[in-house]
C-alpha positions, 0 to 999 in steps of 0.5 A: 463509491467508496466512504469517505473514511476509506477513501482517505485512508487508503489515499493516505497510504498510496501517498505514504508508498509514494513518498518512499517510493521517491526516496528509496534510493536516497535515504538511510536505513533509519529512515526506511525503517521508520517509514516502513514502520509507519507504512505496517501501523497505517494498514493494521490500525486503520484500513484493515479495521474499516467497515467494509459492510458499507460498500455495494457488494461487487465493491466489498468482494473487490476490496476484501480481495485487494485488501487481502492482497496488500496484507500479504504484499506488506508482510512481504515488504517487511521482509524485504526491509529485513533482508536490506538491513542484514545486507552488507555488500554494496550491490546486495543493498542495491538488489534489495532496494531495487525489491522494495522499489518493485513491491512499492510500486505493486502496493501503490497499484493495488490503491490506486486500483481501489481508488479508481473502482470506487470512482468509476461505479460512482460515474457509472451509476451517475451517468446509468 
């Protein structure tokens, strides 16, 4: 079972995937910059800082490894958000947004994942 720590911050990051997830069609430059930039500051500032230590070890291997995995899916994202901000031709724009779209919904996969593994060894221990 997940900490209660890591389960808020990692639900606080699929809910902050999600919510860009909805608008990404609707919003502005501005806006998904900023989102992204709150996205990126989340996960350095809080999940990539939690103690993994705590977790039963199939668990621990488990996250570091999709921990590992949103790192590089953010860095991606980054670019991709940079890519959407050079773009100037109207179907590029879509192409772009339709990438970010793809590596939203692969981050949110990835928590949901974890979230889910965690609750699943809870019930399995609870029930074995």
């Amino acid at each position: 079972m997940l900490p209660k720590e890591h389960n808020q911050q990692y639900q606080k990051l699929n809910q902050l995937l999600n919510q860009w997830q909805q608008n990404i069609a609707e919003i502005e430059l501005s806006k998904i910059l900023a989102i992204n930039q709150e996205v990126q500051q989340l996960f350095d500032s809080q999940i990539i800082n939690l103690d993994n230590s705590e977790l039963d070890p199939p668990i621990a291997s488990q996250v570091q490894s999709y921990l590992t995995e949103i790192h590089k899916q953010l860095r991606l994202l980054n670019v991709d958000v940079t890519f959407l901000q050079a773009s100037r031709n109207p179907q590029t724009t879509q192409t772009r947004l339709a990438n970010i779209s793809d590596r939203l919904e692969t981050l949110k996969g990835y928590c949901v994942t974890i979230l889910s593994q965690a609750k699943s060894k809870q019930n399995q221990e609870e029930t074995g």
